[in-house]
N, C-alpha and C positions, 0 to 999 in steps of 0.2 A: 504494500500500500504506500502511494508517497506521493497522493495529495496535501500532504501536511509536510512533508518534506523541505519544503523550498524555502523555510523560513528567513528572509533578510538580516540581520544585523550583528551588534558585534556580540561577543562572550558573555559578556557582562549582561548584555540586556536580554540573550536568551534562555538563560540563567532562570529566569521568571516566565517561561512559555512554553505550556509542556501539552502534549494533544494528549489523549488516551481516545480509543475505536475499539469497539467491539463489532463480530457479525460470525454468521455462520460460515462453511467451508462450502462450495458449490461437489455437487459430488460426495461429502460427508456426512453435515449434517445442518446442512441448511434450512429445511423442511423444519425440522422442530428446535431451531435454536431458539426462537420466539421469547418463549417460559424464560431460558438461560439470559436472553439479554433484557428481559423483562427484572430480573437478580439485578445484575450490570446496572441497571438506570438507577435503581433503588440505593443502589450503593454508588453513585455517582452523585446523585442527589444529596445522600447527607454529608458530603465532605464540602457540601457549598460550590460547585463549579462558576467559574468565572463566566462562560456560554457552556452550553450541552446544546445537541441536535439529533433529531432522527433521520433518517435519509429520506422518509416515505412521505415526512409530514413536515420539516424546519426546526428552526431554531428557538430557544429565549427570547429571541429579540425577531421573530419574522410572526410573531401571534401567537408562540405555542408555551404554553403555561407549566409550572414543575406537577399541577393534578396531572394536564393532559400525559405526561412521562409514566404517571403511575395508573392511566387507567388501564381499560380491558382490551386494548390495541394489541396488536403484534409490532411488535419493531422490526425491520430489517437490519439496519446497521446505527449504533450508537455512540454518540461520540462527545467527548466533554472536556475542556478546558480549564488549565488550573494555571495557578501564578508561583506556585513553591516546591521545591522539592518532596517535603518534608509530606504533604500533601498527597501529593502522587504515590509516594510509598505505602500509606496508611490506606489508600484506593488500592490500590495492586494489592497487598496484602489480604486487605479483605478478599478479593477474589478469588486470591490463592485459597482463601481457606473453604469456598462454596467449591472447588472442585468442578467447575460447571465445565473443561474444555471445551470451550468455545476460543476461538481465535481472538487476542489482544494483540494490538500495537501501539506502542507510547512514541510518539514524533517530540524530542528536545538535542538538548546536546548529549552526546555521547556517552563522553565521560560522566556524564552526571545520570544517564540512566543505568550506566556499566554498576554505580555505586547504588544506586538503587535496586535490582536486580539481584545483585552478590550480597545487600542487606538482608532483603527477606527470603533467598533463600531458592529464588527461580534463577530457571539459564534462559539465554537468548537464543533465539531460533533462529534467524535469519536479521540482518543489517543490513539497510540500504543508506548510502550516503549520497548528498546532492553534489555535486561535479562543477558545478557554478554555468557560467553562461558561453554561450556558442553563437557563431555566426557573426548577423550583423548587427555586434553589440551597441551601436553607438545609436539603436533604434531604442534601449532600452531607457527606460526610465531612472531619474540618477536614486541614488542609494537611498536617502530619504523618503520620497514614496514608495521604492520597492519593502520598506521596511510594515509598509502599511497593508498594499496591495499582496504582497507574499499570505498573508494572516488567513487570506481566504484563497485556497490551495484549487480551486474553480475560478479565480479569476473574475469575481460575479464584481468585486471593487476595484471600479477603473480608477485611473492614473490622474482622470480630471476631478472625478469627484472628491478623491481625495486633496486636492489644488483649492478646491471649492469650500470644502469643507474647514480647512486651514484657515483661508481665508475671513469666512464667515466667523470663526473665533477669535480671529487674531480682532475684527471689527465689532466686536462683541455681540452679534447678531446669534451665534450660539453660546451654549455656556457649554462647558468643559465634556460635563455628562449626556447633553443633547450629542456633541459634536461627535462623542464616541461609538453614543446610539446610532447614529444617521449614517454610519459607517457596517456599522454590525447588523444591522437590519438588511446589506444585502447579501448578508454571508449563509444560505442557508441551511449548512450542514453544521454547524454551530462552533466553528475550530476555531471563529474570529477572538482573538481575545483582547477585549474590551479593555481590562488592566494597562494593559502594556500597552492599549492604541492611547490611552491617557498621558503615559508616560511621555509618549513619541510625542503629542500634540503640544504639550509643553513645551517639549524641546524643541519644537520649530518655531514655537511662538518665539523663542531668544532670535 
């Protein structure tokens, strides 16, 4: 999986952005993972996610509520955002102890999942790393917005509106918390993380 992959910025700030995704195996046992990620949401939920998403239905921030995650839906693929470490461990942990095999993937930095991992006691199955950018880079957007635009691994937040959206804060026409919202509202799979677009919006406002 590595929609969530492509994350922009530096050490330090991804340090704080960490995805987790749950879903069945096509072929295995996709048909009844339902139940098991119906677990996943529930324990996704009480560690406070920063966004959380379903594939079939959206996000936190696209109209879908923490009841709508717990009702009598099936989920396809679930996915939830967090800002700390320490966080993600206590999430993974739990799930290690439901036993449910179903398929997990955590999108942060490496090093910091290698130690989260070898804490509580699971191995890693497969790593995929991002390789950076190819071709004709100079078409690319500079590092600043990719820091925004990356968040949502769909590509649903362009390059202007995140322009747009700066702007209208730096003019005080947004306030801090709209401008994060009106960013994460088009992320529908819910990997946007809101925390951290806070932090970035700051730091352009300098």
């Amino acid at each position: 999986m590595s929609h969530s992959l492509h994350r922009a910025g530096n050490a330090e700030e991804l340090k704080k952005d960490y995805v987790i995704l749950s879903m069945g195996a096509l072929g295995f046992n996709k048909e009844e993972a339902g139940d098991k990620l119906k677990v996943i949401s529930k324990i996704f939920l009480k560690y406070q996610p920063v966004n959380m998403g379903d594939a079939a239905y959206g996000s936190l921030y696209t109209g879908q509520t923490k009841e709508d995650f717990l009702s009598d839906r099936t989920p396809k693929v679930v996915t939830a955002t967090y800002s700390d470490k320490e966080t993600v461990k206590k999430v993974l942990a739990e799930i290690k102890e439901e036993k449910l095999k179903v398929s997990v993937v955590v999108s942060g930095l490496i090093d910091e999942i290698e130690d989260i991992v070898n804490e509580i006691g699971l191995e890693i199955n497969t790593i995929n790393l991002s390789a950076g950018y190819f071709g004709k880079t100079e078409l690319i957007a500079d590092e600043n917005i990719l820091e925004f635009t990356t968040m949502c691994g769909h590509h649903l937040i362009s390059h202007n509106l995140v322009k747009d959206v700066l702007a209208k804060y730096k003019n005080k026409k947004l306030t801090l918390d709209e401008a994060a919202e009106r960013l994460g509202t088009n992320c529908v799979c819910g990997i946007f993380n809101l925390n951290r677009a806070k932090e970035l919006i700051l730091k352009n406002a300098k």
